[in-house]
C-alpha positions, 0 to 999 in steps of 0.5 A, spaced: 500 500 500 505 504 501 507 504 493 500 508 492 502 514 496 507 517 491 501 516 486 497 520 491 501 525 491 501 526 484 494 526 483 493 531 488 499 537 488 495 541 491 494 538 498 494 542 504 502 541 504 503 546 511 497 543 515 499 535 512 507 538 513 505 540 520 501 534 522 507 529 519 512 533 524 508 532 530 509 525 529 516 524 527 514 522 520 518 527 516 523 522 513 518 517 510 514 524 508 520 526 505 522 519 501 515 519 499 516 526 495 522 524 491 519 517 489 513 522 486 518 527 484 522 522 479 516 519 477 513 525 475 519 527 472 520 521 467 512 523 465 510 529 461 503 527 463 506 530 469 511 535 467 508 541 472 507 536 478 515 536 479 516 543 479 510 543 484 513 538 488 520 541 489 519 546 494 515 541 498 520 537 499 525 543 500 521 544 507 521 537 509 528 537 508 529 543 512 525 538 518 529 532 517 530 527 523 536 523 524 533 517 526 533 511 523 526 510 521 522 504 516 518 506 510 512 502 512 515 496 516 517 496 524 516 490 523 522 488 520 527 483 522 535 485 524 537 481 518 533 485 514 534 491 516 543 490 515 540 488 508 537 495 508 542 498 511 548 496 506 543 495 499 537 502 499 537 506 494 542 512 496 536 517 497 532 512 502 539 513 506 539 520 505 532 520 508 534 514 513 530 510 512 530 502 510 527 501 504 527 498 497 522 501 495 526 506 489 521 510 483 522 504 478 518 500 482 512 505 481 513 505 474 507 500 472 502 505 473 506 511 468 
């Protein structure tokens, strides 16, 4: 379900981003909001269909990462084994570590409904 929020994103660019930013902050979960605008933002940019979303999303992930937290977080599973976790630590895509969070998650992945 997780791979369904990039896609939000970019079929609705015009959300409240300071309410949901504001509302994300308080639950320490900036780093996955923050991971979440990067996979729309590649997406979009690799679709001319939503060529305008990319440069929307850009300022919005700028204000995430102005609030972005060093804790290790997972994108979706707190669930995860120790062994999967050191899997994630050494293979994620260079943007999850950026964000700090252990997944495999990458934009190729969400590219099925392009």
């Amino acid at each position: 379900m997780v791979d369904a929020l990039p896609w939000l994103i970019l079929g609705h660019p015009d959300l409240d981003w300071n309410g949901l930013i504001q509302q994300v902050r308080l639950k320490s979960l900036q780093n996955r909001l923050g991971y979440v605008i990067h996979l729309a933002r590649k997406v979009a940019e690799s679709n001319p269909a939503f060529a305008n979303v990319a440069a929307a999303l850009a300022p919005q992930q700028r204000l995430v990462e102005q609030c972005r937290l060093q804790n290790e977080d997972t994108l979706c599973e707190d669930s995860m084994t120790a062994a999967e976790r050191n899997w994630l630590r050494r293979f994620r895509p260079p943007e999850a570590a950026h964000w700090n969070l252990l997944t495999g998650l990458t934009p190729e992945h969400l590219r099925y409904a392009a």
